[in-house]
PDB file of N, CA, C and O in Angstrom:
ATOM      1  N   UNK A   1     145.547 105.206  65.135  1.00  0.00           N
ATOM      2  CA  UNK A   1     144.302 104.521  65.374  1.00  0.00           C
ATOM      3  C   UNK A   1     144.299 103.153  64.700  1.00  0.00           C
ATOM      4  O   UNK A   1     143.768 102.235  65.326  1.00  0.00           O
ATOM      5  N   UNK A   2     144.798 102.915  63.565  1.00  0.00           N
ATOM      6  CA  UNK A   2     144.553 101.518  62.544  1.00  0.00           C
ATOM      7  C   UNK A   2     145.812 100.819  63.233  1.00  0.00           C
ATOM      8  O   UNK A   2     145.935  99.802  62.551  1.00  0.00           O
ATOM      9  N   UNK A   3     146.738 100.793  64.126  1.00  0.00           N
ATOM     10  CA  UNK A   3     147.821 100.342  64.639  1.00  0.00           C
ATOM     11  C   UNK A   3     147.433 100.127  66.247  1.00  0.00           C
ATOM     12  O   UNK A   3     147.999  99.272  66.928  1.00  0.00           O
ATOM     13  N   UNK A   4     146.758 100.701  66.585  1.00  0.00           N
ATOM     14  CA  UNK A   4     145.793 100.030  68.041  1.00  0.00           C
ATOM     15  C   UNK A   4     144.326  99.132  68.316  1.00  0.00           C
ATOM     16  O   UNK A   4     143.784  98.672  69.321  1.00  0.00           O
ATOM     17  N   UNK A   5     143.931  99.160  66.471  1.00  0.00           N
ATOM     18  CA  UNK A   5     143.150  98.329  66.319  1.00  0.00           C
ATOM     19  C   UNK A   5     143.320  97.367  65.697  1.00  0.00           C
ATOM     20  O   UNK A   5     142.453  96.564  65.354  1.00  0.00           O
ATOM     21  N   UNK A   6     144.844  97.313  65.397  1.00  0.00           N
ATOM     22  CA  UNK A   6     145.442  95.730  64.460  1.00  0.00           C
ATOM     23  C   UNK A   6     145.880  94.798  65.750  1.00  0.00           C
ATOM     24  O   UNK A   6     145.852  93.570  65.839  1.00  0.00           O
ATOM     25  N   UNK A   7     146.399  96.035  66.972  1.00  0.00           N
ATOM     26  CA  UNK A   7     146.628  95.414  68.242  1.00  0.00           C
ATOM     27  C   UNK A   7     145.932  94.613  68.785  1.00  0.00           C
ATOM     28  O   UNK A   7     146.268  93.482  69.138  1.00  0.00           O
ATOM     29  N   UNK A   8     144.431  95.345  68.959  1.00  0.00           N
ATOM     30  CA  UNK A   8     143.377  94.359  69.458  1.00  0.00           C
ATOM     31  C   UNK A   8     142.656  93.150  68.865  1.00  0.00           C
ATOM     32  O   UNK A   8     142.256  92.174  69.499  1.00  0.00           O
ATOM     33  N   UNK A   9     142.546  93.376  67.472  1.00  0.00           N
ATOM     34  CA  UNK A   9     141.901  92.461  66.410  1.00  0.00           C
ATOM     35  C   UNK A   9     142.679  90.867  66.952  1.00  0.00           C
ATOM     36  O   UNK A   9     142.242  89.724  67.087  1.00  0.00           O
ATOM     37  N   UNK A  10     144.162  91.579  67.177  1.00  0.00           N
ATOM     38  CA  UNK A  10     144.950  90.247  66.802  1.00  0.00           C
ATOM     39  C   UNK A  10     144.771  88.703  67.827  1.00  0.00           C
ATOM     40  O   UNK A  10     144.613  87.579  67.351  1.00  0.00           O
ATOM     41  N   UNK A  11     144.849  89.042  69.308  1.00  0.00           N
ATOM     42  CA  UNK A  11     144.239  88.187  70.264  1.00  0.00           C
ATOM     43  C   UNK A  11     142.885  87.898  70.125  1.00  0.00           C
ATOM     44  O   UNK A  11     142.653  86.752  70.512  1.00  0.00           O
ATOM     45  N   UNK A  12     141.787  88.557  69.676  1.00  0.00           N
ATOM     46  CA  UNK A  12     140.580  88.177  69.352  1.00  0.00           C
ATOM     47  C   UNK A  12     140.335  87.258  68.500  1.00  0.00           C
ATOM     48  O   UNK A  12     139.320  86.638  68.818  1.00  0.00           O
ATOM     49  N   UNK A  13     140.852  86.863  67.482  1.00  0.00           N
ATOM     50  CA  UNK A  13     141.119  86.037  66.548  1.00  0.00           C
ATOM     51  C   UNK A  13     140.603  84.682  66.654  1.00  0.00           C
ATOM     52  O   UNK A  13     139.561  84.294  66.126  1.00  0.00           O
ATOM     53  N   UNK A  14     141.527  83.863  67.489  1.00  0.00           N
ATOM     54  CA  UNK A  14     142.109  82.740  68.281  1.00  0.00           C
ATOM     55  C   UNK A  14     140.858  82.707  69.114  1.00  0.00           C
ATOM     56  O   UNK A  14     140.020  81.899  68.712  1.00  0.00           O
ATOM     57  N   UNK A  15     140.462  83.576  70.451  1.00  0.00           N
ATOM     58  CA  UNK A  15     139.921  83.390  71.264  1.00  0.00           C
ATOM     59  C   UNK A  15     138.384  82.974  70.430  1.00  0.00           C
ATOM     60  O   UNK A  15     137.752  82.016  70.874  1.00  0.00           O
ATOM     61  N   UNK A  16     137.962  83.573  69.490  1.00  0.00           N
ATOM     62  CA  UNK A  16     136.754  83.301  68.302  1.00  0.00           C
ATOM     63  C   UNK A  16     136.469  81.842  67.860  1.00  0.00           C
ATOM     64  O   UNK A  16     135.505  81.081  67.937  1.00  0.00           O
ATOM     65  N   UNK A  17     138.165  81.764  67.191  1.00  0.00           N
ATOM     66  CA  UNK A  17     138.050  80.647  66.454  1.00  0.00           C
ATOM     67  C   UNK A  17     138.139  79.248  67.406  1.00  0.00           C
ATOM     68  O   UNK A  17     137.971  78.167  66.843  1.00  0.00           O
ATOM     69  N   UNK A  18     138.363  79.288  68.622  1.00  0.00           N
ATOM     70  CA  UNK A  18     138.378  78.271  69.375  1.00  0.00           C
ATOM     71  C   UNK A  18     137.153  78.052  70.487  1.00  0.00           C
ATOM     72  O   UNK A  18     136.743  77.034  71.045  1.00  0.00           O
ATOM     73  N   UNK A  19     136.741  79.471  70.566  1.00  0.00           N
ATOM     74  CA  UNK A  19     134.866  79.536  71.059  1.00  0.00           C
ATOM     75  C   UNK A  19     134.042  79.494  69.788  1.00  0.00           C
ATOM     76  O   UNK A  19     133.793  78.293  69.682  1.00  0.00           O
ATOM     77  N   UNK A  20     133.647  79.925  69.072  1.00  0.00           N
ATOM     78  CA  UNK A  20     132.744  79.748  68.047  1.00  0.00           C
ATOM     79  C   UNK A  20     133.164  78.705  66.987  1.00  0.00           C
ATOM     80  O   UNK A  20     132.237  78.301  66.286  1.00  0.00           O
ATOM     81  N   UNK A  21     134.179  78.282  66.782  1.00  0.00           N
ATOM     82  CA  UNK A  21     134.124  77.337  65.928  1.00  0.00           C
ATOM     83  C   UNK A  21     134.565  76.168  65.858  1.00  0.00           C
ATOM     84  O   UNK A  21     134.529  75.460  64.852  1.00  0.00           O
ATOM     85  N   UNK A  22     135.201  75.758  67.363  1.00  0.00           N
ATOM     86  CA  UNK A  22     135.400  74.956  67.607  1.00  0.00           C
ATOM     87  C   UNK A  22     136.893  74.303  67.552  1.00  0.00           C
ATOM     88  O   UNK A  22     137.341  73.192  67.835  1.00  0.00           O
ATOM     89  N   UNK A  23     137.580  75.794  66.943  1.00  0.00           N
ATOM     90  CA  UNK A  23     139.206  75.026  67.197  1.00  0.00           C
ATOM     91  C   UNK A  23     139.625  74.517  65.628  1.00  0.00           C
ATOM     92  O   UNK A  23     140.545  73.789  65.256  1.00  0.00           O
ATOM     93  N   UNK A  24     138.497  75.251  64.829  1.00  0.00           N
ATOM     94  CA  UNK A  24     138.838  74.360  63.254  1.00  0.00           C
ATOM     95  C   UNK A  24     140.316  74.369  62.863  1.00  0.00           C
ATOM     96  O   UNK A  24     140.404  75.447  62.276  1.00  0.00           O
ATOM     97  N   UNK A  25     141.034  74.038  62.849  1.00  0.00           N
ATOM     98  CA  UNK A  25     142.520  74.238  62.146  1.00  0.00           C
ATOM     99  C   UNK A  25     142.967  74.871  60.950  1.00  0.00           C
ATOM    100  O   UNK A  25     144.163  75.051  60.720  1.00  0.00           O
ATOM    101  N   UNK A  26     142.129  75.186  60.248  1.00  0.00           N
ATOM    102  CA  UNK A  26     142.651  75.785  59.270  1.00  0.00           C
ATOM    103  C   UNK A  26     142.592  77.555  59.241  1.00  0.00           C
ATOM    104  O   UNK A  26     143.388  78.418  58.871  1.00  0.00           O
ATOM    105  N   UNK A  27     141.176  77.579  59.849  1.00  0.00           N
ATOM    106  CA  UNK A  27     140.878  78.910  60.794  1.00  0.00           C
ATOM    107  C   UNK A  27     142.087  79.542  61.622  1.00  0.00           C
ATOM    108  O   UNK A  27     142.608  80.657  61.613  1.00  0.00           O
ATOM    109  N   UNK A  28     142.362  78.153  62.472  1.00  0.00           N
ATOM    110  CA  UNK A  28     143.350  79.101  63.696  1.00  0.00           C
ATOM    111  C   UNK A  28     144.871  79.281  62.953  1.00  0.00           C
ATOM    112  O   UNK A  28     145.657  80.098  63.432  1.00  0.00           O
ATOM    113  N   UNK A  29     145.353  78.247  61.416  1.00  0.00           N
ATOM    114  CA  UNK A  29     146.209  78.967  61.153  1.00  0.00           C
ATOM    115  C   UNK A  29     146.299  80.075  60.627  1.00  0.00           C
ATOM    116  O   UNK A  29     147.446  80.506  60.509  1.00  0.00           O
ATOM    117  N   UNK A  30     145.335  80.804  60.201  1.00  0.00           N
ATOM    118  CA  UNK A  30     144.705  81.530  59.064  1.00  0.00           C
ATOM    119  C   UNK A  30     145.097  83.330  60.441  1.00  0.00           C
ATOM    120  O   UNK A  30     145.570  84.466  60.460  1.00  0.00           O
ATOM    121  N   UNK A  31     144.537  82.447  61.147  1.00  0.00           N
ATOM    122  CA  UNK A  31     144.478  83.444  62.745  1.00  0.00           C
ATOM    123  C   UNK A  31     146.386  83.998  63.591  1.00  0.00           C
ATOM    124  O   UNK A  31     146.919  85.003  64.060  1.00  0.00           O
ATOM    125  N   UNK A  32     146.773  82.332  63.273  1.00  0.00           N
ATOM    126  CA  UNK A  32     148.067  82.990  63.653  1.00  0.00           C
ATOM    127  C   UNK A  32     148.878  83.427  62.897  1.00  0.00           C
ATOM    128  O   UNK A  32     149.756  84.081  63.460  1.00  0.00           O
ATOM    129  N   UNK A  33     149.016  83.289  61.168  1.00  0.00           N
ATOM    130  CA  UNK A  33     149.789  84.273  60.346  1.00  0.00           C
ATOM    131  C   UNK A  33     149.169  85.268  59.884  1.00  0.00           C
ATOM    132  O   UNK A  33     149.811  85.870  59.023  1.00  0.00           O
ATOM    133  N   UNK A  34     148.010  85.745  60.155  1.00  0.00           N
ATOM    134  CA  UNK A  34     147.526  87.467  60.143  1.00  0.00           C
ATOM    135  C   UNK A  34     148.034  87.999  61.813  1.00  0.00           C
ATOM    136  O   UNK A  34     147.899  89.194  62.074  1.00  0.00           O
ATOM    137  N   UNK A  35     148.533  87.178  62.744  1.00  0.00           N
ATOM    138  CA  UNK A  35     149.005  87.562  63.808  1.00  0.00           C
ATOM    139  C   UNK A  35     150.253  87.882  63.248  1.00  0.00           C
ATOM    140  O   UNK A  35     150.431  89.049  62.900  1.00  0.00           O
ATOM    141  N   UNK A  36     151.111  87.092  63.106  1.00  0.00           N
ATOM    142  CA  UNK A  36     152.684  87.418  62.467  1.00  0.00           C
ATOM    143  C   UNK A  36     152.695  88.714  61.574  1.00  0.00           C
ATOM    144  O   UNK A  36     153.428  89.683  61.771  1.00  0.00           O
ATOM    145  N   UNK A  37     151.800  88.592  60.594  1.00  0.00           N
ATOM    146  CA  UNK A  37     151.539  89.688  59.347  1.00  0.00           C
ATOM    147  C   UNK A  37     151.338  90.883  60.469  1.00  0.00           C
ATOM    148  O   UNK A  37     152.251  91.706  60.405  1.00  0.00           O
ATOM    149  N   UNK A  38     150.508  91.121  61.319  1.00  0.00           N
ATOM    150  CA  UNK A  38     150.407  92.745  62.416  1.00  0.00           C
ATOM    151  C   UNK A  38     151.967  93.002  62.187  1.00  0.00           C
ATOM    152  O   UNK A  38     152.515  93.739  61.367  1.00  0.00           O
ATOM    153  N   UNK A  39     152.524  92.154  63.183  1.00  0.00           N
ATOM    154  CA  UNK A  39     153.708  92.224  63.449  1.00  0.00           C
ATOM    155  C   UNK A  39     154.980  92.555  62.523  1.00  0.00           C
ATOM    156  O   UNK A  39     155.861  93.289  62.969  1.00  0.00           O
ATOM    157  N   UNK A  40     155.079  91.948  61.089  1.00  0.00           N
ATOM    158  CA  UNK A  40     155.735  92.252  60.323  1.00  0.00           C
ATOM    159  C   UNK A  40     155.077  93.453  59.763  1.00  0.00           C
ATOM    160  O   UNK A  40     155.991  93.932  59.092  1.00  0.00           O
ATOM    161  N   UNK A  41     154.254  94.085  59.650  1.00  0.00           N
ATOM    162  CA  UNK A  41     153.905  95.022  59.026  1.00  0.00           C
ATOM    163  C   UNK A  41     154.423  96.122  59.727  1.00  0.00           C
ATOM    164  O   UNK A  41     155.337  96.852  59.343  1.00  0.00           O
ATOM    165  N   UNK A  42     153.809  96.199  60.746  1.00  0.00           N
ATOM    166  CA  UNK A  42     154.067  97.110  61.905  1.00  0.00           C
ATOM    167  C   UNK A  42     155.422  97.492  62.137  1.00  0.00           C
ATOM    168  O   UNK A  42     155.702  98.689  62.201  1.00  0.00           O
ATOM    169  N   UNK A  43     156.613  96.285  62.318  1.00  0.00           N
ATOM    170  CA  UNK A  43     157.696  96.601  62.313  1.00  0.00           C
ATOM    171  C   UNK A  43     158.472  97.180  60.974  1.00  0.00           C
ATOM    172  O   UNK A  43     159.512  97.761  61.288  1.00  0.00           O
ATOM    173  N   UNK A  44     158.223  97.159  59.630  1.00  0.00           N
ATOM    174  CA  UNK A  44     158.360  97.336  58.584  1.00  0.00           C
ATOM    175  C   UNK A  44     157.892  98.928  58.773  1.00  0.00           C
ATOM    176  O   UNK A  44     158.731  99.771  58.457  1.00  0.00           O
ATOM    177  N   UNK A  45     156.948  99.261  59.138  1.00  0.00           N
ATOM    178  CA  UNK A  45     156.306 100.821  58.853  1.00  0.00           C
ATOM    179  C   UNK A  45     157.134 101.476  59.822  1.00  0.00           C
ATOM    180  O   UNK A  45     157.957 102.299  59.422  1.00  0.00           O
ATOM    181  N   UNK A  46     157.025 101.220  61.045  1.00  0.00           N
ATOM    182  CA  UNK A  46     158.351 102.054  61.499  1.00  0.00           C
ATOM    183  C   UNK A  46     159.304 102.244  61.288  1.00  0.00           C
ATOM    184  O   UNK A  46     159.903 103.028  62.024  1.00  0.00           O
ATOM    185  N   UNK A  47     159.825 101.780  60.429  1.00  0.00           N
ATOM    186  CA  UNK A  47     161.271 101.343  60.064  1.00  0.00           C
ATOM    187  C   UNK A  47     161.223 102.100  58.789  1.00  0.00           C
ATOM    188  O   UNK A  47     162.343 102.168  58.284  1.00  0.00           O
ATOM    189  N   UNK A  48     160.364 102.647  58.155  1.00  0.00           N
ATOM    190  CA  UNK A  48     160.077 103.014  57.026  1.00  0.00           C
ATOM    191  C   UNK A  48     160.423 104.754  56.888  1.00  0.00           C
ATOM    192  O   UNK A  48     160.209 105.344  55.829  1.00  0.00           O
TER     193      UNK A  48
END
């Protein structure tokens, strides 16, 4: 369940920070390395 909702969180992010806030930059990087972080985590726990 916490691995199909890190799935979804992760595209929502971006789509937020560029409708509600206008695209701030520091936001959307903030957005794409908790995207990377799913990903490294995720691959790390299986692997585990």
């Amino acid at each position: 369940m916490c691995i199909e909702v890190g799935i979804q969180d992760t595209p929502l992010a971006p789509v937020l920070v560029f409708n509600l806030f206008n695209g701030l930059g520091g936001m959307a990087m903030i957005a794409a390395w908790w995207g990377i972080w799913h990903i490294v985590l995720g691959l790390t726990l299986t692997t585990v």
